[in-house]
C-alpha positions as CSV (number, residue, x, y, z in Angstrom):
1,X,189.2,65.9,41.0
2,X,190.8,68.2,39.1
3,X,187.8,69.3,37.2
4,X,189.6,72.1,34.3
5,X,191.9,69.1,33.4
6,X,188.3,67.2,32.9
7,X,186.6,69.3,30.9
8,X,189.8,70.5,28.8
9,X,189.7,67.0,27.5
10,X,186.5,67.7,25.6
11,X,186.5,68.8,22.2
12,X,182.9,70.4,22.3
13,X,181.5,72.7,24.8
14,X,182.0,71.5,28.1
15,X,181.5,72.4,31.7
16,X,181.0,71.0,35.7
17,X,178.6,72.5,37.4
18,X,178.2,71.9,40.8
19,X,174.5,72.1,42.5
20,X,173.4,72.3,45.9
21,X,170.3,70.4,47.7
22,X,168.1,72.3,50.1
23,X,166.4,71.4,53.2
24,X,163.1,70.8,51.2
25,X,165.1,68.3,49.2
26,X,164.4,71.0,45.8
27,X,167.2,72.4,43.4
28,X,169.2,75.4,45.2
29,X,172.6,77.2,44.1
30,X,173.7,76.0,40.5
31,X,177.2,77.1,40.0
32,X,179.7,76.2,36.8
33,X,183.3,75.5,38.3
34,X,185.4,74.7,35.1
35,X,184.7,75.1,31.6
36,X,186.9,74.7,28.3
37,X,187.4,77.0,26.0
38,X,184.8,76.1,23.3
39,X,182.8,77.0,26.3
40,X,184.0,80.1,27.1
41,X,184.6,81.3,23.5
42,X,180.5,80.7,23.1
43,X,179.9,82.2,26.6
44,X,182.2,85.6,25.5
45,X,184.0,88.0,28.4
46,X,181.0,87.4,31.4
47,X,182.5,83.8,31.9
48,X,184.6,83.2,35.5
49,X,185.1,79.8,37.2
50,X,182.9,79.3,39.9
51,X,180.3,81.8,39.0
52,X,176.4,80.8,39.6
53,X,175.1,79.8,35.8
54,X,172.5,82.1,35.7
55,X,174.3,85.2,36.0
56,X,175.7,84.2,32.3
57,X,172.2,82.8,30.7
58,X,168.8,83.8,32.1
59,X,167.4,81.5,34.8
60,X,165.5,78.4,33.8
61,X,163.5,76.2,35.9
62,X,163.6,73.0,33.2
63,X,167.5,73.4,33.5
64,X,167.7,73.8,37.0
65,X,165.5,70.6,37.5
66,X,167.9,68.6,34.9
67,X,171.0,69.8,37.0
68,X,169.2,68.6,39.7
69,X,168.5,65.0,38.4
70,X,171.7,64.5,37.0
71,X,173.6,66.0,39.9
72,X,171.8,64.7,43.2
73,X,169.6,62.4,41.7
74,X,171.9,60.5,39.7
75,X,170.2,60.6,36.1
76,X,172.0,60.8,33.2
77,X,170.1,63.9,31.4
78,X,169.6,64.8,27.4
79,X,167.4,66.8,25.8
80,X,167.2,68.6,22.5
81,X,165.5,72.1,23.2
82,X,164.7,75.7,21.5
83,X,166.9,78.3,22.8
84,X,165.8,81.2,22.1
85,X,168.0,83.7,23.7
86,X,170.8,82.1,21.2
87,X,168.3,82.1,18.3
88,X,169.1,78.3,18.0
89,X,168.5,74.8,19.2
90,X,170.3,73.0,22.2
91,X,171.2,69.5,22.2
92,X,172.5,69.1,25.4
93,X,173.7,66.0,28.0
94,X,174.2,66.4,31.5
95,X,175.9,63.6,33.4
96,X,176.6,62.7,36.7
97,X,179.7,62.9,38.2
98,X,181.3,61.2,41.8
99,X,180.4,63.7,45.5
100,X,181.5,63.2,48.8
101,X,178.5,65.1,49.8
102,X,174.8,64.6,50.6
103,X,174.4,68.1,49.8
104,X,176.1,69.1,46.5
105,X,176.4,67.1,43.7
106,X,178.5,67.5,40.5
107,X,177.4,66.8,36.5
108,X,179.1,67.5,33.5
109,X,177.1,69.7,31.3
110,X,177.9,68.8,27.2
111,X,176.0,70.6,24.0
112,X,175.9,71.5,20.7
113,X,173.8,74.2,18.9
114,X,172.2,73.6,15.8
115,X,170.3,76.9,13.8
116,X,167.3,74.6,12.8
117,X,165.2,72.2,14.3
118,X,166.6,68.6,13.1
119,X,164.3,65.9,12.9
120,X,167.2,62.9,13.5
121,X,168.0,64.4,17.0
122,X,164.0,65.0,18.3
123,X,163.4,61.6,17.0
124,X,166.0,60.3,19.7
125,X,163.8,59.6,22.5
126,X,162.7,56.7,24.8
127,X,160.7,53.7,23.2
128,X,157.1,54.9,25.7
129,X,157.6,58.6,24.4
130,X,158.2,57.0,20.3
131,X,155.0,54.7,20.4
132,X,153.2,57.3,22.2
133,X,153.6,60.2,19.5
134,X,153.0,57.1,16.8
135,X,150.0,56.1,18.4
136,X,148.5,59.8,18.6
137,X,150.0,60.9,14.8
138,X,148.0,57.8,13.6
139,X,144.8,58.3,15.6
140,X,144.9,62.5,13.4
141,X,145.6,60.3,10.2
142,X,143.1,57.9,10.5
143,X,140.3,59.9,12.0
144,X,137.7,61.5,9.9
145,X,136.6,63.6,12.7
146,X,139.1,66.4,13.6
147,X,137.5,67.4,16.2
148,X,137.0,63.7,18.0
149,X,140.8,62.9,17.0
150,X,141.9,65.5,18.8
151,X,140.3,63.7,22.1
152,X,141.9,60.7,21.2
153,X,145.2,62.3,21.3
154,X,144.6,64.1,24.5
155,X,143.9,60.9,25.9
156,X,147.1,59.6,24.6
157,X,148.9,62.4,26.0
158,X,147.4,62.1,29.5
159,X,147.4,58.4,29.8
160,X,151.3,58.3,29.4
161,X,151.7,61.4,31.4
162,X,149.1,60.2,34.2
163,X,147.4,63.6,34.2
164,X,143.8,64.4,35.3
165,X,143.4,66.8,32.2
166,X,144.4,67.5,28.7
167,X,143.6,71.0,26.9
168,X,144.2,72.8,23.7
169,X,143.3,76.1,23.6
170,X,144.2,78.6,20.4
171,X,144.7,82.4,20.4
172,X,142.2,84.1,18.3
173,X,144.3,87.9,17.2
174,X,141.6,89.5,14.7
175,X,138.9,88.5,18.0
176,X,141.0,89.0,20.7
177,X,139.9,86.2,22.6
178,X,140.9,82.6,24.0
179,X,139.4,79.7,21.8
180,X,138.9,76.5,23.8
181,X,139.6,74.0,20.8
182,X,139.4,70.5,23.2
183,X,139.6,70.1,26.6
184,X,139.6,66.0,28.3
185,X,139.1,65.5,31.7
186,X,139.7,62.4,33.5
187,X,137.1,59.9,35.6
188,X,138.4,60.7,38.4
189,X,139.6,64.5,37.6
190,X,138.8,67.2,40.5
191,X,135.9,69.4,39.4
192,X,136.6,72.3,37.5
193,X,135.9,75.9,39.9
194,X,134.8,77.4,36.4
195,X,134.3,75.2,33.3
196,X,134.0,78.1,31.0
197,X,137.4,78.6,28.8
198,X,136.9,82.6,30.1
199,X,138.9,81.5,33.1
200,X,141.7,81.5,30.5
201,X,140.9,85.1,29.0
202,X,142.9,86.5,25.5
203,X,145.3,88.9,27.9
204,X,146.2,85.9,29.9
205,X,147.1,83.7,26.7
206,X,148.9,86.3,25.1
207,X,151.0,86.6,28.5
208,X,152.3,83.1,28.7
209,X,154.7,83.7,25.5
210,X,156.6,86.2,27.9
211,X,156.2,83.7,30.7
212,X,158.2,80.8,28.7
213,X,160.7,83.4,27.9
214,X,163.9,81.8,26.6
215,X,162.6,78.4,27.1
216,X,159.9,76.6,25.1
217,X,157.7,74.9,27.9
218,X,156.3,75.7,31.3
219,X,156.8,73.0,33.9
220,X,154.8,73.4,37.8
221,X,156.1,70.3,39.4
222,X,156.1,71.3,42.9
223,X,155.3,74.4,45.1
224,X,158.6,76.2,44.8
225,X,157.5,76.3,40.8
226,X,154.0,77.7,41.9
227,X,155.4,80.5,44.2
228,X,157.3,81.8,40.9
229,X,154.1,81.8,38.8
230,X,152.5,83.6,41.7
231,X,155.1,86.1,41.4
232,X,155.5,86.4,37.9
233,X,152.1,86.1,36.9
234,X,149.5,86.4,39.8
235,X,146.4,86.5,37.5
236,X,147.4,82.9,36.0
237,X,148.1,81.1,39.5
238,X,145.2,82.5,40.8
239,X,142.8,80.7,38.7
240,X,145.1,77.8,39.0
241,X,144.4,77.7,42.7
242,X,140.6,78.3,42.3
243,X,141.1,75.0,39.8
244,X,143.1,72.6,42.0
245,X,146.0,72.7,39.8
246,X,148.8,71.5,41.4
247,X,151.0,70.5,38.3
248,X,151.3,71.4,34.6
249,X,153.6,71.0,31.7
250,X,152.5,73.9,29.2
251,X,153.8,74.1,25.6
252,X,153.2,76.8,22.5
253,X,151.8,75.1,19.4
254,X,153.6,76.8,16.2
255,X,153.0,77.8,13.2
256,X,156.7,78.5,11.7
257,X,157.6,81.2,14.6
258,X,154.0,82.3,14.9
259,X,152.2,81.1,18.3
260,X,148.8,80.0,17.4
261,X,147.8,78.2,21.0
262,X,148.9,75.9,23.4
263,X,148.6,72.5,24.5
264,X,149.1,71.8,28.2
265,X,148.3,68.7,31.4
266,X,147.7,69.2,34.6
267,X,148.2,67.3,37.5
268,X,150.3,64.6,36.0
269,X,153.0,62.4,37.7
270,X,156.0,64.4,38.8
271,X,158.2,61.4,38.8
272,X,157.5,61.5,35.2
273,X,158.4,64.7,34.6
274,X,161.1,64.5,32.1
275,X,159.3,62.0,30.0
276,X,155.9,64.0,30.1
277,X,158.3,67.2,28.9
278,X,159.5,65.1,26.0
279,X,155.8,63.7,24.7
280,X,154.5,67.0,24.9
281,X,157.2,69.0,23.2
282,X,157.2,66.8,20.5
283,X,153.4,66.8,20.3
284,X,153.3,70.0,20.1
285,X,155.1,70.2,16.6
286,X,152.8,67.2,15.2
287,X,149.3,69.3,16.5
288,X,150.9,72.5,15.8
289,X,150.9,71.7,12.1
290,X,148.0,69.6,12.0
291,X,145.5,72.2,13.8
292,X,146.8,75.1,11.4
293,X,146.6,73.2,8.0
294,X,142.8,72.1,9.5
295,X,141.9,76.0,10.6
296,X,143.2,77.1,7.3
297,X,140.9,74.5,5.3
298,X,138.3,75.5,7.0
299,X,138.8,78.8,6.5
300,X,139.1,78.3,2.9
301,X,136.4,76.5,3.1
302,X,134.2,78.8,5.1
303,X,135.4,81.8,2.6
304,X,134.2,79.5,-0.4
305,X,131.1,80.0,1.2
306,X,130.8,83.8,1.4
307,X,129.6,86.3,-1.0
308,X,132.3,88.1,-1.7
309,X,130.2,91.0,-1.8
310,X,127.7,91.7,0.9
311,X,129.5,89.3,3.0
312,X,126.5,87.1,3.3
313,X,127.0,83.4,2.8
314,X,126.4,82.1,-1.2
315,X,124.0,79.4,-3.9
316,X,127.0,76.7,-2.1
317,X,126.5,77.3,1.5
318,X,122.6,76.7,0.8
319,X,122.6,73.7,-1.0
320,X,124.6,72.5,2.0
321,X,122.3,73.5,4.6
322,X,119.4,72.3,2.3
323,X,121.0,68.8,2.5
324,X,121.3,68.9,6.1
325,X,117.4,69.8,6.5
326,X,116.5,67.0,4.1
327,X,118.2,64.6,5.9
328,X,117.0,65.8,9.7
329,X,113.5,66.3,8.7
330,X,113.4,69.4,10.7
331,X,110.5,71.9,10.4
332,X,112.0,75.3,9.0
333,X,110.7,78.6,6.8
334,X,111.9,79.7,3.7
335,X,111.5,83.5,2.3
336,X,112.3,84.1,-1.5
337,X,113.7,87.7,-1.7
338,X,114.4,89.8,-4.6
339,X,115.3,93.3,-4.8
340,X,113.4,95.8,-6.6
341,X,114.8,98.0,-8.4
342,X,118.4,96.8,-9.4
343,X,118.6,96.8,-13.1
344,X,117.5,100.6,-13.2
345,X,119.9,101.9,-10.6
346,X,122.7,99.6,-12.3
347,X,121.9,101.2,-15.8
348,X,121.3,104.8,-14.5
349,X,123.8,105.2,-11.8
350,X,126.6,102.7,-12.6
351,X,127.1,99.0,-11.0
352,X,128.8,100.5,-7.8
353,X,125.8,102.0,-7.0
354,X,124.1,98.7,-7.3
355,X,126.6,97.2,-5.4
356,X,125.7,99.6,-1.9
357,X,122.1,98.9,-3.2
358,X,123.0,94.8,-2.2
359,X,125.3,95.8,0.0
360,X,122.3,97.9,1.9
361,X,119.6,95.0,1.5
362,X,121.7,92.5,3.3
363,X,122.5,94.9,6.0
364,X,118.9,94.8,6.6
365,X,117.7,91.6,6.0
366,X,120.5,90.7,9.1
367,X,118.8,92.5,11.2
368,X,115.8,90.7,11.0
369,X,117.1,87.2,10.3
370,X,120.2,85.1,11.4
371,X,123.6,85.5,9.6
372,X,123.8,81.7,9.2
373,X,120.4,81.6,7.9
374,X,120.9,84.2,4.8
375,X,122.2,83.6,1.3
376,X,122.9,85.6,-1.9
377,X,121.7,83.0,-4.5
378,X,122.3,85.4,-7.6
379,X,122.4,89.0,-8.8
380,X,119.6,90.8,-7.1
381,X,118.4,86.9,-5.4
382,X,118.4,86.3,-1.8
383,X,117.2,83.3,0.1
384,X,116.7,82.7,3.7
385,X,116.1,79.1,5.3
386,X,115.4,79.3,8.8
387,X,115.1,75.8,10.9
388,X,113.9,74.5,14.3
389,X,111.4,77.8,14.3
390,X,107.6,77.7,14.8
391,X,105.0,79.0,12.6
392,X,104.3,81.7,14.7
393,X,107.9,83.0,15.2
394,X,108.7,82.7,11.6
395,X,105.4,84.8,10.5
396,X,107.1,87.4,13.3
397,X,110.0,87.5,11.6
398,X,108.7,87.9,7.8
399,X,106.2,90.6,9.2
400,X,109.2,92.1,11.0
401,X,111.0,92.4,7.2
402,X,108.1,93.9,5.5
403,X,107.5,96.5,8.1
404,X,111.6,97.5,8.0
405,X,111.0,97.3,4.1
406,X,108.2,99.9,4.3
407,X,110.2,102.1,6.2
408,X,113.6,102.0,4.2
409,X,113.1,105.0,1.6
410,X,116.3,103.3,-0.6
411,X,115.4,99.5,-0.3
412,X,112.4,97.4,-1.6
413,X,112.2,93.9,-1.7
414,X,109.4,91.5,-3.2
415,X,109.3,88.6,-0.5
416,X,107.3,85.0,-0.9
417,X,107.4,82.9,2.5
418,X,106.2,79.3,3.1
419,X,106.5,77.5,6.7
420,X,106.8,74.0,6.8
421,X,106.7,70.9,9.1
422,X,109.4,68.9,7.3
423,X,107.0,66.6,5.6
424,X,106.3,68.2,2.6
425,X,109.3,68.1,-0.1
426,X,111.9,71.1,-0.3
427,X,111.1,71.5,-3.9
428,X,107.9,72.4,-3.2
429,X,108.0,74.6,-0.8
430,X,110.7,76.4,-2.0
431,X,108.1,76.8,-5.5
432,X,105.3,78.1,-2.9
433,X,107.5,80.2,-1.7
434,X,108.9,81.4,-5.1
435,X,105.5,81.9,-6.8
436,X,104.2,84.4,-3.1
437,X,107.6,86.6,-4.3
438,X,106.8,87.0,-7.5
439,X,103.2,87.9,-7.7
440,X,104.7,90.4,-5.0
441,X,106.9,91.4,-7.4
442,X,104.4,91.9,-10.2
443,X,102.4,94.3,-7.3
444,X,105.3,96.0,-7.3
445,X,105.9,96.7,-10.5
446,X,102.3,97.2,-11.5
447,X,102.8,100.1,-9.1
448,X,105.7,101.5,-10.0
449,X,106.2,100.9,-13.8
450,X,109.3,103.3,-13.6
451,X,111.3,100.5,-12.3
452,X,110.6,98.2,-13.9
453,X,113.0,96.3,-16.6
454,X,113.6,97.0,-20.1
C-alpha cells in the first residue's frame, strides 16, 4: 500500500505508524512511515518518514499500548486525553490497518487538539464506563455521608475494573505529608505488607506528578511497565513489591491545574485496561471537584470555629461539642476560666497588650489541656470540656493549671472545675463549675484590689 497517498487523503492530521511485536508478545519499535502535511506542519522541522515516534514526542507507555491494540491486536482505538507537552487536549483515533506479518502491524493514527477540556467529547464513552460514572456521581449526590460515599464509589470503581483495591489519597502542602482520604479493599484482596498510608510518604506523592509527565495517568499492566517504574522511581516500586502490586491505573485529582491527590486501583483486569483507563480518568474529574468543594467547606467550617485571635476554638465549637456530650451521655469535666486582670491592662496599656495577655493565657492553658477541648467563650472567658476522663485524671489536670498559674508572673486566672458522670444535667454542672470560678475570682480580687474593675 502506498501509505503517503493514504494519509494525503485526510484533511486532519494524519499518520501510519507501523509497530513491531516482541518475543514476549509486548509493544516493541513504534515507527510513523507517512504523514500529511497538517501533520507535519503541527510536528515542525524534526518530522522524517520512517522515524521512531518518540524521537518527535516524549515516550508514552498508554500510547504505546493503544498502537499496540490497534496495530497487532486489531482494536479500533479512541481516546480523548490531556497533553500536556502541547498545553492542550488530544482527541485521538487509531485504526487498524491490513499486515502480511505476524510481527508488525500497521494503524492509522487520526487527532485533533482542542485548548480546553470539552465535556461533549469525554462524554463519548462505552455504555459500562457511562452507567458506571452515573451510578458513582449519584451515590456523592445522594449520600449524606462524604466520607461513606466515597467507599461506595471506590467500590464502583473496582467492581467494573475488577481490582482488589481502591484508594484516594490527597497531598497535604502546608503539612507536608500524605493524607489517606479512603482506601477499599476487596474480600479476597492480598494482605497489605504495611497498612499505614506512611508507605506512601509526602516526597513520594509529590514525585508521581513528574512520573506522569506529559501524560495524565499511570498505567502497570505488565512487568515490562514495572521494570520502568523500578527505573524511574525505585522508592515507589519498591513498596509496590513489598505490597503485591502487580497492576495499577493511577490518576491526579484536580483542582483547575492544581494537583490536590490521587485516586488509583491495583490489581485489576489487564484485559480491561482501556476501559478501566477511561472510568478512572473521568472519575477523577467528578472526585476531583467533589473532594475540594467538601475540604474547602469544611475548612470554612472548621475556621468558623476558631477564635480568630488566640487560635483557640470559639462560644460555636462548644455548643457543638456540648450537644454531642448530651446525646452520648459520656462522663467529662468542665473548668470555668477567666483571666484576671484584663480590663486594667486593656485601660492602662492599650487593647494590644490585652490581646498578648489572651494570646499568653491560651498558650498556657494548651499545655495543660487538649486543643480540641479549649474554647474562648467571650472577652477574657474561657471554657474547657474534657470527656471520657476519670475523676482522678481530670483533678491532675486542673491541679496541673493552678500550679503553672502560680508560677506565671504575667498570667492569672480564676478557675471553677466540676467532674461529672453524665447523669447530672450540663446546666448544672456548668453553674457548679461557674459559681467555684467566681468565688475564686472574688479571692482574687479581695487580694489584689489594684486589679480589680472600675
Amino acid at each position: 500500500m502506498n501509505f503517503q497517498t493514504f494519509v494525503d487523503m485526510v484533511d486532519i492530521p494524519c499518520c501510519v505508524m507501523s509497530v513491531e511485536k516482541t518475543e514476549k508478545e509486548t509493544c516493541g519499535e513504534i515507527r510513523i512511515l507517512a504523514a500529511n502535511q497538517v501533520y507535519k506542519a503541527i510536528m515542525g522541522p524534526g518530522y522524517h518518514d520512517g522515524m521512531v515516534y518518540h524521537e518527535l514526542v516524549p515516550r508514552d507507555n498508554k500510547f504505546e499500548d493503544y498502537c499496540f491494540r490497534a496495530a497487532i491486536l486489531k482494536q479500533r482505538m479512541h481516546a480523548y486525553v490531556e497533553t500536556k507537552a502541547l498545553h492542550s487536549w488530544t482527541d485521538q483515533t487509531l485504526i487498524p490497518l491490513a499486515s502480511d506479518s505476524d510481527r508488525i502491524g500497521y494503524c492509522q493514527f487520526i487527532f485533533e487538539f482542542t485548548r480546553e477540556a470539552e465535556t461533549e467529547r469525554m462524554a463519548a464513552v462505552s455504555v459500562n464506563t457511562a452507567n458506571a460514572v452515573v451510578k458513582a456521581g449519584l451515590t456523592l449526590i445522594r449520600s449524606e455521608n462524604f466520607e461513606a460515599s466515597l467507599s461506595e464509589v471506590l467500590r464502583v470503581i473496582m467492581d467494573e475494573a475488577e481490582a482488589k483495591v481502591g484508594q484516594i489519597l490527597l497531598i497535604d502542602h502546608e503539612n507536608g505529608r500524605a493524607v489517606n482520604l479512603c482506601r477499599v479493599l476487596s474480600a479476597d484482596a492480598e494482605p497489605l505488607h504495611d497498612v499505614s498510608v506512611q508507605t506512601i510518604t509526602y516526597e513520594l506523592l509529590c514525585s508521581w506528578e513528574k512520573l506522569i509527565g506529559v501524560s495524565n495517568v499511570i498505567i502497570i499492566q505488565n512487568e515490562q511497565d514495572m521494570e520502568q517504574i523500578w527505573q524511574l522511581n525505585p522508592e515507589w516500586a519498591e513498596s509496590m513489591e513489598k505490597n503485591h502490586v502487580r497492576t495499577l491505573v493511577l490518576v491526579p485529582l484536580r483542582r483547575s491545574k492544581e494537583v490536590i491527590g490521587y485516586l488509583y486501583v491495583l490489581n485489576f483486569n489487564t484485559e480491561r485496561t482501556v476501559e478501566v483507563k477511561e472510568l478512572v480518568e473521568l472519575m477523577s474529574f467528578v472526585l476531583g471537584s467533589e473532594i475540594y468543594n467538601h475540604l474547602l467547606l469544611r475548612k470554612l467550617e472548621e475556621i468558623s470555629q476558631i477564635d480568630s485571635l488566640t487560635g483557640i476554638r470559639n462560644r460555636r465549637a462548644m455548643k457543638e461539642k456540648m450537644k454531642i456530650l448530651q446525646e452520648n451521655g459520656a462522663c467529662y469535666g468542665v473548668v470555668n476560666i477567666d483571666l484576671n486582670g484584663l480590663k486594667v491592662v486593656n485601660d492602662r496599656d492599650g487593647h494590644e497588650a490585652g490581646d498578648r495577655m489572651l494570646i499568653q493565657g491560651s498558650e498556657l492553658l494548651s499545655k495543660v489541656f487538649y486543643q480540641e477541648d479549649l474554647f474562648r467563650t467571650g472577652g477574657d472567658e474561657f471554657v474547657v470540656i474534657t470527656d471520657g476522663i476519670s475523676r482522678e485524671a481530670f483533678d491532675r489536670k486542673v491541679e496541673r493549671l493552678r500550679r503553672d498559674v502560680a508560677k506565671n508572673a504575667n498570667i492569672s486566672f480564676a478557675i471553677g472545675d466540676f467532674w461529672t458522670d453524665g447523669t447530672m444535667d450540663m446546666r448544672e454542672a456548668f453553674k457548679i463549675a461557674d459559681e467555684k470560678m467566681y468565688a475564686d475570682k472574688k479571692a482574687f480580687y479581695d487580694r489584689h484590689p489594684e486589679m480589680r474593675r472600675k
